[in-house]
C-alpha positions, 0 to 999 in steps of 0.5 A, spaced: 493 531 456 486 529 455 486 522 456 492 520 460 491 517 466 494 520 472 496 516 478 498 517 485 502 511 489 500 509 497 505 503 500 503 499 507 509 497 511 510 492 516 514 496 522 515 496 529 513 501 535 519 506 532 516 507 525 516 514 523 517 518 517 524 517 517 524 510 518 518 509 513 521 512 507 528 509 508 523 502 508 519 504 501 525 507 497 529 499 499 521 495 497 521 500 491 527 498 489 527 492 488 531 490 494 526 486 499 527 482 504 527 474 505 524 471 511 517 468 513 511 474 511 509 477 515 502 475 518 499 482 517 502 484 511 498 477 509 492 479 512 492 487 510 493 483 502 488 478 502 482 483 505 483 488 500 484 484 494 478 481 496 475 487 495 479 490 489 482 485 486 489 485 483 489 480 477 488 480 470 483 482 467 482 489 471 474 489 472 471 496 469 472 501 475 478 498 479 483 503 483 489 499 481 492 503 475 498 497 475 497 489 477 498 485 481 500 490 487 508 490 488 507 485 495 513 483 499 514 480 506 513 486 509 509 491 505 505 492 499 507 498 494 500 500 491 499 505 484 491 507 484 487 512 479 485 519 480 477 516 481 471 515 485 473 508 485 480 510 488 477 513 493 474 507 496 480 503 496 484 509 499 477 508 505 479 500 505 486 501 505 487 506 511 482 502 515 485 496 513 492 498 516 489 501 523 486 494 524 492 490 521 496 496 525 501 497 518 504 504 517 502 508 510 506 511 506 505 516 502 510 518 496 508 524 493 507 527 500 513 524 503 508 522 510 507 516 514 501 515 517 503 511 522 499 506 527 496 509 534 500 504 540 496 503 545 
């Protein structure tokens, strides 16, 4: 259908050294659902939102060439759920968001793939 957008969905996630796909899905399908979790944010998830928004913002009204295909990004205490277009500029964002979570040691989760990328522990 010429003219649709298509979009794909990646989520950082705040977890602990166990982290793995099992435990991440479960984490996304809980912040996907709605059901988040009440506390302090984590400082992580705070400083992966603040860089990436920087570059991408998320607030109306969404510049020509943003990645985001919905806005504001879905932020909760410990992840950001994040809905991007099939684009050249996605590919940049998918660039900043990997590299953002290894610096900021967040899991990615990739729904379509049913795959997390979790960080190197060392």
């Amino acid at each position: 259908m010429e003219g649709d957008a298509v979009s794909f969905d990646l989520a950082v996630l705040a977890m602990d050294d166990a982290a793995d796909a099992a435990t991440a899905r479960a984490m996304f399908e809980r912040c996907a659902s709605g059901a988040h979790d009440e506390g302090e944010l984590d400082e992580r998830i705070v400083g992966f939102y603040e860089r990436v928004r920087s570059r991408f913002p998320d607030h109306p009204p969404g510049a020509a060439g943003s990645p985001w295909m919905s806005t504001p990004l879905a932020v909760g205490i410990d992840h950001v759920i994040m809905s991007l277009s099939f684009s050249p500029m996605s590919d940049a964002a998918v660039e900043a968001i990997e590299g953002l979570a290894a610096e900021f040691r967040l899991v990615i989760w990739d729904p379509q793939a049913q795959a997390a990328s979790v960080p190197r522990r060392g």
